[in-house]
C-alpha positions as CSV (number, residue, x, y, z in Angstrom):
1,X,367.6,186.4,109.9
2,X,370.3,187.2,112.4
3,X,372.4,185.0,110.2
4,X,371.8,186.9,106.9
5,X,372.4,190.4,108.8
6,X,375.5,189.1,110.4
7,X,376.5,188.1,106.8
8,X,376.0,191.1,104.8
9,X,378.1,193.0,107.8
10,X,381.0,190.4,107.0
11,X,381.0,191.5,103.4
12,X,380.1,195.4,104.3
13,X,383.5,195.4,105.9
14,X,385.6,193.3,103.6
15,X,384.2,195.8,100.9
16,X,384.9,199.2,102.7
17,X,388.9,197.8,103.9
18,X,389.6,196.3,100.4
19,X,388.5,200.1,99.1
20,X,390.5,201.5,101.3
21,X,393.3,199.3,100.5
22,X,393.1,199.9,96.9
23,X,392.4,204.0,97.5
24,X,395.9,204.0,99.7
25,X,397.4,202.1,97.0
26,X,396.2,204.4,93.8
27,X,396.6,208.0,96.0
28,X,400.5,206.4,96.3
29,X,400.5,206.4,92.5
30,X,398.9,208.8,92.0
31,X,401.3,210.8,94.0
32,X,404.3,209.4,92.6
33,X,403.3,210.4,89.1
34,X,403.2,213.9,90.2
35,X,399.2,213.9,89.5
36,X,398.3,214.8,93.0
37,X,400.2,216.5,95.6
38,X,401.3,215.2,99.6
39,X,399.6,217.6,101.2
40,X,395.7,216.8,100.3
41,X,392.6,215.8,103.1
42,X,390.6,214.4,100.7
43,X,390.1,213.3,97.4
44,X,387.6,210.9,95.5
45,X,388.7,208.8,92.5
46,X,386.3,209.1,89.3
47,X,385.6,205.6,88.1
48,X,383.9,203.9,84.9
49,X,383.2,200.5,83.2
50,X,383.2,197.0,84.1
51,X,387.0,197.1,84.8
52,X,386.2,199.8,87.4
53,X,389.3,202.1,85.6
54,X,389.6,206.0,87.1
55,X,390.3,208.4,84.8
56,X,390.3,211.5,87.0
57,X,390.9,212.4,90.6
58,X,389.5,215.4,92.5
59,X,391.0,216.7,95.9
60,X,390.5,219.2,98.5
61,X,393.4,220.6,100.3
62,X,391.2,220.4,104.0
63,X,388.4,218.1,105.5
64,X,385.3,220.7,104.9
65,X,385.5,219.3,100.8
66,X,384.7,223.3,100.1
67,X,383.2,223.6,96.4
68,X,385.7,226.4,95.8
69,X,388.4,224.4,96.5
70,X,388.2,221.2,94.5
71,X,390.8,220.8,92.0
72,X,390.3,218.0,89.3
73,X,393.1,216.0,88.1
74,X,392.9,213.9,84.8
75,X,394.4,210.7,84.5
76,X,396.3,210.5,81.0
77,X,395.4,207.4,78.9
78,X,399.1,206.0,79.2
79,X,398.3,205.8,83.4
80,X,395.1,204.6,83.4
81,X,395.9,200.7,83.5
82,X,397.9,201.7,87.2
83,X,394.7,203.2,88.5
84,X,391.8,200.2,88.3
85,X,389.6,199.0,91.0
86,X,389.6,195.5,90.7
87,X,388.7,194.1,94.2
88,X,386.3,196.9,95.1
89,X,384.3,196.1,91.9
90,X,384.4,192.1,92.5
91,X,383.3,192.8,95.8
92,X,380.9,195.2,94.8
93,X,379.3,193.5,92.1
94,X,379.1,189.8,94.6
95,X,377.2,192.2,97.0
96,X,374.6,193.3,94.5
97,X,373.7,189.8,93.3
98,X,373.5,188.7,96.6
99,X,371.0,191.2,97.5
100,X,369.3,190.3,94.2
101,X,369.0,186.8,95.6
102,X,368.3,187.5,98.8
103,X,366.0,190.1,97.5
């Protein structure tokens, strides 16, 4: 059992740094194409479909993530190939069929 639980905390964290890694890496694009400005605390990347593609960001300019704050960015069609997910939703979806096995 130990073994299983030490597993699953392996892949826990390889999921959450290669999100991180590929959040880091789309909020610098993201940035670059004028679609979000330097200054934001927090922001969350909508995503859809198999190919795990965003097609809008929202952002807060402070930590709280304040209702009346948010601002929603879309992501025009021509962009949209720059801001997929790929790793995350390999990751992701290796994690859910091992927990189907291991059910």
């Amino acid at each position: 059992m130990k073994e299983t639980e030490n597993k699953f905390q392996i892949e826990t964290e390889a999921i959450q740094e290669t999100v991180q890694q590929e959040l880091f890496e789309r909020r610098t694009i993201a940035i670059a194409l004028g679609l979000l400005p330097k200054c934001i605390k927090e922001f969350e990347f909508t995503v859809y479909g198999k190919h795990a593609t965003a097609t809008a960001i929202q952002f807060w300019p402070s930590y709280t993530r304040e209702q009346s704050e948010s601002i929603t960015v879309s992501i025009p069609k021509e962009h949209q190939s720059k801001f997929k997910f790929p790793c995350a939703a390999e990751l992701h979806s290796r994690r859910l069929k091992n927990i189907l096995i291991l059910g």
